[in-house]
Every structure is written in structure tokens, then in C-alpha cells.
C-alpha positions in Angstrom: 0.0 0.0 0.0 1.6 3.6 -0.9 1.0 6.4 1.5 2.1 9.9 0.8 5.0 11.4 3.2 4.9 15.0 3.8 8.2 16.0 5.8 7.4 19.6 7.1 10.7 20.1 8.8 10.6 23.0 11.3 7.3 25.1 11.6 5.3 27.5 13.5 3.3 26.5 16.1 0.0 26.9 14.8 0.8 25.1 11.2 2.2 22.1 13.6 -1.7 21.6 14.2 -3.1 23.0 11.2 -1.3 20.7 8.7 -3.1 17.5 9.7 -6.9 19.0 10.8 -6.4 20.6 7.1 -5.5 16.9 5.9 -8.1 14.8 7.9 -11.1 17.4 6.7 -9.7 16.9 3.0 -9.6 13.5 2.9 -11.7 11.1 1.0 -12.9 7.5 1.4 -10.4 6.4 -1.4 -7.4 8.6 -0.7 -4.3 7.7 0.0 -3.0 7.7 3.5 -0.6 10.8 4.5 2.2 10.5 7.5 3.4 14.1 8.1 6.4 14.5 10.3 7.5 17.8 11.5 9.1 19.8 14.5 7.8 23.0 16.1 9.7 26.2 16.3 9.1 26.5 20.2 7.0 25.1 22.7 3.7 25.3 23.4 0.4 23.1 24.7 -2.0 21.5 22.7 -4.9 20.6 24.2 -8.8 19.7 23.4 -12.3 21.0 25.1 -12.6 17.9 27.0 -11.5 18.9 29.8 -10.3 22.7 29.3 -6.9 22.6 30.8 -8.0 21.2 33.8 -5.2 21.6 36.4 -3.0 23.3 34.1 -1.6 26.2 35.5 -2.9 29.6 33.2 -0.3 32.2 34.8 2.9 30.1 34.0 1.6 29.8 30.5 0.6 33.4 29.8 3.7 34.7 31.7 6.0 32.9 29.6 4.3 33.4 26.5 3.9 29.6 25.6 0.6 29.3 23.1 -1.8 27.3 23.7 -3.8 25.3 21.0 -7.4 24.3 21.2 -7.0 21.4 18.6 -10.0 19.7 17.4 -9.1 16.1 17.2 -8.5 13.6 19.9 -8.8 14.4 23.7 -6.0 15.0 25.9 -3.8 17.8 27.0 0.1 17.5 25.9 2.9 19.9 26.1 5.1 19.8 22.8 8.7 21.1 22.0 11.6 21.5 19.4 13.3 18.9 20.7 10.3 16.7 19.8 9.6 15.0 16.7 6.1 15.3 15.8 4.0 12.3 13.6 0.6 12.6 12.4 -0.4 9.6 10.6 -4.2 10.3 8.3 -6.0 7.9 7.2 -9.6 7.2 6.1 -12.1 5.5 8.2 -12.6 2.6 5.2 -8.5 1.6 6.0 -9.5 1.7 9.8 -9.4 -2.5 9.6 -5.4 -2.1 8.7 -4.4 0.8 10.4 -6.3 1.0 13.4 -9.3 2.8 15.2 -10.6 4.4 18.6 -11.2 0.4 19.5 -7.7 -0.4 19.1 -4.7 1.9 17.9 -1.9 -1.3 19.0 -0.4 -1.7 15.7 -0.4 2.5 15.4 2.1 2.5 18.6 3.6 -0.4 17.9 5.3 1.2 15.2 6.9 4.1 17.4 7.5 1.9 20.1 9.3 -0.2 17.3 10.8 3.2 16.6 12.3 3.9 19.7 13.8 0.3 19.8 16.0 1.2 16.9 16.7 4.4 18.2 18.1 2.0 21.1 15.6 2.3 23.5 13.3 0.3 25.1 9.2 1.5 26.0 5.8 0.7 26.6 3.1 2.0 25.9 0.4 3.2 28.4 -3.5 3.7 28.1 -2.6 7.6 29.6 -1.7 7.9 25.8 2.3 8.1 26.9 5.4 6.2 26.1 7.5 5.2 29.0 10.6 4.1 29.5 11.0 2.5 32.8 9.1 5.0 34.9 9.0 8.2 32.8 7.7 9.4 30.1 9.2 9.4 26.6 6.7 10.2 24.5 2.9 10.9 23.8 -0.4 8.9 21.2 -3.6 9.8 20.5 -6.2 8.9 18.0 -8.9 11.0 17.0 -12.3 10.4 14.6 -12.7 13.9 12.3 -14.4 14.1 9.0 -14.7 10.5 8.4 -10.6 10.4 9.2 -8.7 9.0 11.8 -5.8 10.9 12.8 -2.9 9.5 14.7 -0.6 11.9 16.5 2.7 10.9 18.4 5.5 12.8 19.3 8.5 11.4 20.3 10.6 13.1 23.0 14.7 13.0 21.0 16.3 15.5 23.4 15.9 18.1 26.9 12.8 20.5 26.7 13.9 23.8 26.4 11.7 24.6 29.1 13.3 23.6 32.6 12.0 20.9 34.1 10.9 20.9 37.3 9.1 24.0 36.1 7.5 21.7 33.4 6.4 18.8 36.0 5.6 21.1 38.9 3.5 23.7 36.6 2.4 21.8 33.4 2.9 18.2 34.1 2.6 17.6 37.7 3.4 13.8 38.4 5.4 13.1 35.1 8.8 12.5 35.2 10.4 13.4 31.9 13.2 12.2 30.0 14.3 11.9 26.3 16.1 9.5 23.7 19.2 11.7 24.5 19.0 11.3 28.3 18.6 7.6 28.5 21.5 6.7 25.8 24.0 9.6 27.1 23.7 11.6 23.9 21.3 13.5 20.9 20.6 11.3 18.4 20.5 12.5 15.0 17.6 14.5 13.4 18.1 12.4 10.4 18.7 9.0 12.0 15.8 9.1 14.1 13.0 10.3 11.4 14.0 7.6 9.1 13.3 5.3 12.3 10.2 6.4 12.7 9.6 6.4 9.0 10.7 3.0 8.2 8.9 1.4 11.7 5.4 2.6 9.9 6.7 1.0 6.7 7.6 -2.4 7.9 4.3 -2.8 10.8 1.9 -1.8 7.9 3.7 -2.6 4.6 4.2 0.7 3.1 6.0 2.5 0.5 5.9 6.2 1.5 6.3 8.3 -1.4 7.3 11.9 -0.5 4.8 14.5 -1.6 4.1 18.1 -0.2 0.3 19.4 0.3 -1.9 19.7 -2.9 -3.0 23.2 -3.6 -6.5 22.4 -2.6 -4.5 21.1 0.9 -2.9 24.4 1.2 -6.6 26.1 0.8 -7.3 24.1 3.7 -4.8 24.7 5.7 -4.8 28.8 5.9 -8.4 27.7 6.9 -7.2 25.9 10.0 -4.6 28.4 10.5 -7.6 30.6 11.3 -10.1 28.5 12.9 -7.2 27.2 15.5 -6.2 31.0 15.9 -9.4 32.2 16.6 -9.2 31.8 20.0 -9.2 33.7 23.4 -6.2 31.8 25.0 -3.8 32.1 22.3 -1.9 35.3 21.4 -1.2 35.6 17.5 2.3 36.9 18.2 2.9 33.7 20.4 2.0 31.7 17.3 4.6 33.6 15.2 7.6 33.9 17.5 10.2 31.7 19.6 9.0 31.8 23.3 12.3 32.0 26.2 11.6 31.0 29.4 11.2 34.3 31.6 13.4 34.3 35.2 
């Protein structure tokens, strides 16, 4: 089965989301799939309207100008970074019986968890939507229904987060203890080496040839669209969207 593969590189934070709600809504029944990897320019929290940042603390965020995304797909609140590598995986409900669904996304996370094993390290995968290895979290899943298309989203921890992080588990992830590809092996793994293990763990779990594509101009239509339904929002400061944010002392 082909599937197209969008690499995005490095983007803003608001076309990190858009990209794949502009996918899912354009998708048909008989389209191929699309995995779209990317990395964000800075950090910020993504999060859905069930529940609205419950226990998330609003003055850390606004006084260190980190945006906030009210995505429409899948539940869950999850912090993301530049030292990430973001996956979004789209593909119609009719290949739900090959890829997955809400039911059962196993074979989705199997293929980053088969990810991570090449990247040399060993996880599991949790029904908090989170990768762990041993005791902390390594990474983040979720699987959402929109338009008739699934969407898979994972992103995959590869080095630090440029926020501190006590600050991140005492004010954002209270309870989660955080580490990284980089921290468990003793050093950064390559940008390079460790998209094409993500890449090549989709194509062997689901027998794919990914053929790299970029968005269709009827795509790109779609998503300045998202870019302005996920900006129009009260939480989320257009200049945040636009700009690095720096930790503030």
C-alpha cells in the first residue's frame, strides 16, 4: 500500500496543528494515506475541550508566553517542543481495519515503540496515551475520529525540553517525570537517523511505500483555513504563534 509522506521540517506552532486537521477534513474514502512529520519552532500546549486545561496552571503559561492550541481532534492535553519529533499519521475510516481505530490503535504504537527500539531504546506504551521508559515518560499517542478520518498523533521526546523541568512537571505536568532519547543513551541522536526510524517502523508494521509529496494546492486552501479557525481563539496570542517563546526568570 503507498502512503504519501509529507516532511514539514521546522514550523510555527499553529501550522504544527493545522497541517493535519487541514489533511483529515480533505480526505476522502479512497485517498491515500498521509504521515506528516515535522518539529515545532518553540513550545507550546495543545490541548482539546474535554476537559479545558483542567489543572494546568494559566499564569505560568501566559507569563512565559507559551501558546496554547485548542486542537480539534483527539482528547488530551500534551505539552510539545523543538526537541520533539512530531507524527501525524491520516487515514480514512474505510483503511480503519489495517491501520487502526478508537477500539484499538496497537499496531499505530507499535510502530513508534518499534521506533524507539531502533533508536536503542526500550518502551511501553500506556492507556494515559504516553510512552515510557522504565518510569518516565518518553513520548505521547492519540487517536482521533474527524471528518470520516482518523488521525494518529505521536511525538517522540529526542532530546531536553527547552523549558526547565521541574518548572515543566511542577507547573504543566505535575506527576510526570520526563526524559528523552538523548538522556537515556547519554547523547542526541540525529535529526536524520531518528526520522527515518520512525519512518521505516510505519513502513515495515503496515507494509508501506511512503512516497514523499508536499500538500496539494487544494491542501494548502485548507490549511490557511485551520490556521484561522485554531487561531481564533481567546487563549492564544497571535504573536505567540509567530515567534520563539524563552523561558522568563
Amino acid at each position: 500500500m503507498y502512503a504519501r509522506l509529507l516532511d514539514m521540517g521546522m514550523v510555527n506552532v499553529l501550522r504544527s496543528q493545522s497541517i493535519y486537521h487541514a489533511i483529515a477534513s480533505g480526505m476522502k474514502n479512497d485517498s491515500e494515506p498521509a504521515l506528516i512529520i515535522l518539529r515545532p519552532e518553540t513550545s507550546y500546549l495543545s490541548f482539546n475541550t474535554e476537559p479545558e486545561n483542567e489543572g494546568l496552571e494559566q499564569q505560568f503559561l501566559t507569563d512565559n508566553d507559551i501558546p496554547q492550541i485548542n486542537r480539534k481532534i483527539a482528547a488530551g492535553n500534551f505539552y510539545h517542543d523543538p526537541n520533539q519529533l512530531l507524527l501525524m499519521f491520516v487515514f480514512s475510516n474505510s483503511r480503519c481495519d489495517h491501520f487502526g481505530s478508537n477500539e484499538s490503535m496497537a499496531n499505530l504504537t507499535q510502530a513508534v515503540i518499534l521506533a524507539f527500539n531502533k533508536l536503542g531504546v526500550t518502551v511501553k506504551y500506556n492507556p494515559d496515551n504516553r510512552f515510557y521508559a522504565g518510569s518516565k515518560e518518553i513520548g505521547m499517542a492519540s487517536l482521533g475520529l474527524y471528518n470520516n478520518t482518523f488521525s494518529f498523533f505521536s511525538a517522540l521526546n529526542l532530546d531536553k525540553s527547552v523549558i526547565d523541568q521541574s518548572l515543566l512537571n511542577s507547573k504543566l505536568l505535575p506527576g510526570n517525570i520526563i526524559t528523552s532519547v538523548a538522556e537515556e543513551l547519554g547523547k542526541v541522536p540525529s535529526l536524520e537517523g531518528s526520522a527515518e526510524a520512525l519512518l521505516s517502523s510505519f513502513e515495515e508494521i503496515f507494509d508501506l511505500a511512503l512516497i514523499p509529496s508536499m500538500p496539494m494546492p487544494e491542501e494548502m486552501d485548507l490549511i490557511y483555513d485551520w490556521d484561522a479557525k485554531l487561531i481564533n481563539n481567546k487563549k492564544i496570542k497571535q504573536k505567540n504563534l509567530q515567534n520563539s517563546s524563552g523561558l522568563k526568570n
